[in-house]
N, C-alpha and C positions, 0 to 999 in steps of 0.2 A: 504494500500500500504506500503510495507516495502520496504527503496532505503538500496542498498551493500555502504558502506563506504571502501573507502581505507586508506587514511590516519589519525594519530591520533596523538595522546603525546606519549601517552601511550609507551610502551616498557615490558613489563611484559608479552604479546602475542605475538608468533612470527607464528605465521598463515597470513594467506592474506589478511582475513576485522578485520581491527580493534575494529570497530565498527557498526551498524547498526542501521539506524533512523528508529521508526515506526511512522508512519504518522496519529499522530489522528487527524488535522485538514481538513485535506483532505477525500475523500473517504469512507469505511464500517466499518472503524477500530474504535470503542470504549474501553471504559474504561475496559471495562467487557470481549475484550479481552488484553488487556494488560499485565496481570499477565504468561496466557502460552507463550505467544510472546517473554518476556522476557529471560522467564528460558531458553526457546528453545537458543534463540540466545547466552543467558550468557552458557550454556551447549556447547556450541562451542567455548567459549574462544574469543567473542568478547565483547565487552560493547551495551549493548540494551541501544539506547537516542530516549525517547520519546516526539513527538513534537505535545504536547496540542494544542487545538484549538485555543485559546485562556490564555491570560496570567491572570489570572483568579486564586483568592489564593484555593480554593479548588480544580482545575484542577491539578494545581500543585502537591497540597499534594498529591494527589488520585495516579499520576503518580510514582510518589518519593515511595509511601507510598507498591505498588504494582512491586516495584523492578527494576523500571528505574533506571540506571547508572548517568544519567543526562537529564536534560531538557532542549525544544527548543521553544521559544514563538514565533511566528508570530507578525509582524507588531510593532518591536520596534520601538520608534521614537525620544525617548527623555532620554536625563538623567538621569530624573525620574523615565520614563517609567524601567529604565533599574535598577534602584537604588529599585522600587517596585519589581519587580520580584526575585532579590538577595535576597529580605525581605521575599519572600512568600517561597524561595528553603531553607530558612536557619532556624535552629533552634534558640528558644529564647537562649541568650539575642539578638545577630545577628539577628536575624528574627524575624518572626512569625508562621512559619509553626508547626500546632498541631503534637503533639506526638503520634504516632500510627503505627508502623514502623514492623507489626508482620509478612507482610511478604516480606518485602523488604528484609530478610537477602538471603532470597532462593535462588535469581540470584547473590549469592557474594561467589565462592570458596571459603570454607575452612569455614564458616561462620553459626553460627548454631542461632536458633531462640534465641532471647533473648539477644545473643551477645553484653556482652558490648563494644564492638569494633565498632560495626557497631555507637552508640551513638557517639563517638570518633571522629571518622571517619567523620563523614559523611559531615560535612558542608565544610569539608576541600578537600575530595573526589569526591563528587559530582558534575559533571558538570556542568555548568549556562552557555547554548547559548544562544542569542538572535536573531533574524534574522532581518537586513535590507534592507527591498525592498521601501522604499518611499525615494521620493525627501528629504523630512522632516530628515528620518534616514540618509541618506548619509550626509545633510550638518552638521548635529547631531553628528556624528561619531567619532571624535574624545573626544567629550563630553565622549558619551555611554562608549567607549575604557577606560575610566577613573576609572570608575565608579568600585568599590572595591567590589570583589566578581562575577563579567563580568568573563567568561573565555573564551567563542570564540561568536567572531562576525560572523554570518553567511547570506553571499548575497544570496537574493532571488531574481535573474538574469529577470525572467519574470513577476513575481510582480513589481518589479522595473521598468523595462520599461515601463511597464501600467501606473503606477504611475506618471512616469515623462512625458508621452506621448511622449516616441521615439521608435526607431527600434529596438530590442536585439542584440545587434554585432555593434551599429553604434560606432563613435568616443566620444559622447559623456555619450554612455551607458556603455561603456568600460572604460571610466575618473572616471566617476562612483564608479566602481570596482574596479578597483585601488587605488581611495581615501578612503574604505573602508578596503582594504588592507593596505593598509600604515599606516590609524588609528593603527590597532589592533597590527602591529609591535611594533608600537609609546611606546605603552603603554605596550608593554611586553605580550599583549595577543596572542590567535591563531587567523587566519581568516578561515574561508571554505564559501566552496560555492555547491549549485546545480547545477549538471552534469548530462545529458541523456545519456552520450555514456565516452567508455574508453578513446577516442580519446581527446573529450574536456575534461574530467579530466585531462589527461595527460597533455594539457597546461596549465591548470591551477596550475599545480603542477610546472610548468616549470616559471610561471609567480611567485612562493611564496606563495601560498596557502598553509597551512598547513594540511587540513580536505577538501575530496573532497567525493562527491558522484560518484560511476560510472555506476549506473542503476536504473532501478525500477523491484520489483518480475514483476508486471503486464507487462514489454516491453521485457522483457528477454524469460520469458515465449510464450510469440506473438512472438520474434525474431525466437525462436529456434522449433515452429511448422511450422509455412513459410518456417523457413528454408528445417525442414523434409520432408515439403509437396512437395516441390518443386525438392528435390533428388528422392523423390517416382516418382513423375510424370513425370520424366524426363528432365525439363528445368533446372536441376542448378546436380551439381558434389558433393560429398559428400567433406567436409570439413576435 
C-alpha cells in the first residue's frame, strides 16, 4: 500500500505530494520491492518514506540503504525507543547503521553512485519518523519530541485508539492528538498524522499538522471504479 502525502518541510518540490509513504509494515509491500517504488516516486519529485515493519536495525538499513528519503517505525513508545532508532538511521560515530549505500544514491536528483555527497549528507538529510499510537507513546511524547535526531512525530489515529481502548473521534482520543501535536511543536519538530480522505486531512492541516496523509493507492483506486461503475450504469452523473 502506498498512502499520497500532502504536506512536508521540504520546499525544493513545488508539485502537489510532497512526499509518499510506502507501507512495509502493513500489506504485500517488501523489501524487495522497495528499491522501484522509490525511484518511481523520487522520478516524480517527491521524497519516497518508507515505513518498516518494524524498528529493527537491519530493516532500517535495508530501507535507507535501497533509497528511502526517510524512515517510519511503528509502535514508538519511549525515549529510548526513539533514541534507538536515530542510532540505527545514522551513521557511525552518531549511529550505527553499516555502510553500504550503493544504491541509495539512484532516488537523489543530481546524484551519481558513489557520490560523496550522499556520505555528507545523509545523517543530516535523512528523515527519522517515529509513529505514536499507544497510550505508553502519547504520555511519552514529549520525552520522544526531545530526543536528538527525532524529526517528525507521527499519530497512528486507529492504532491508538485500540491501544487506549476508546472510540476514534471521541474527546479523549482527540486530547490524545493534540498532546502529541503540541509535543512535537514543543521541541521544534514536525507532527503528521494518518488520513483516509482529503476532507480529514484538510482539518488536520487546519488543526497544525504539519505532514498529513490524504489517501491510500488501494481506496482511490476502489473510489474511482465505483465511481465509473456507477456513471456507466446509470445511478450517479459523471463528475
Amino acid at each position: 500500500m502506498v498512502r499520497t502525502i500532502l504536506r512536508s518541510a521540504s520546499t525544493s518540490y513545488a508539485g502537489p505530494f510532497k512526499w509518499v509513504l510506502i507501507d512495509g509494515e502493513h500489506g504485500l509491500i517488501g523489501d524487495r520491492d522497495y528499491y522501484e517504488l522509490v525511484n518511481a516516486i523520487a522520478a516524480e519529485g517527491a521524497s519516497p518514506i518508507i515505513r518498516v515493519p518494524w524498528a529493527e536495525e537491519w530493516m532500517i538499513k535495508r530501507a535507507l540503504d535501497l533509497g528511502a528519503h526517510g524512515v517510519l517505525t511503528p509502535m514508538c513508545h519511549t525515549a529510548e525507543d526513539a533514541a534507538r532508532i536515530v542510532r540505527y538511521s545514522k551513521y557511525p560515530c552518531r549511529g550505527t547503521r553499516g555502510y553500504g549505500p550503493i544504491f541509495a544514491v539512484h532516488s537523489i536528483p543530481g546524484m551519481a553512485t558513489g557520490d560523496p555527497a550522499y556520505d555528507e549528507g545523509a545523517d543530516k538529510s535523512l528523515v527519522v519518523a517515529v509513529q505514536i499510537e499507544s497510550r505508553l507513546g502519547v504520555d511519552n511524547a514529549e520525552a520522544i519530541a526531545q530526543v536528538e535526531g527525532v524529526d517528525v512525530l507521527l499519530v497512528g489515529p486507529f492504532d491508538l485508539a485500540k491501544q487506549m481502548g476508546i472510540v476514534p473521534g471521541s474527546a479523549g482520543h482527540e486530547a490524545a492528538i493534540r498532546s502529541v501535536l503540541q509535543a512535537a511543536h514543543r521541541a521544534g519538530k514536525k507532527a503528521a498524522i494518518f488520513c483516509l480522505s482529503g476532507i480529514r486531512a484538510r482539518l488536520r492541516v487546519q488543526q497544525g499538522f504539519d505532514m498529513v496523509s490524504v489517501s491510500t493507492d488501494s481506496t482511490v483506486v476502489g473510489e474511482a471504479m465505483v465511481q465509473h461503475l456507477s456513471v456507466a450504469n446509470g445511478t450517479s452523473t459523471p463528475i
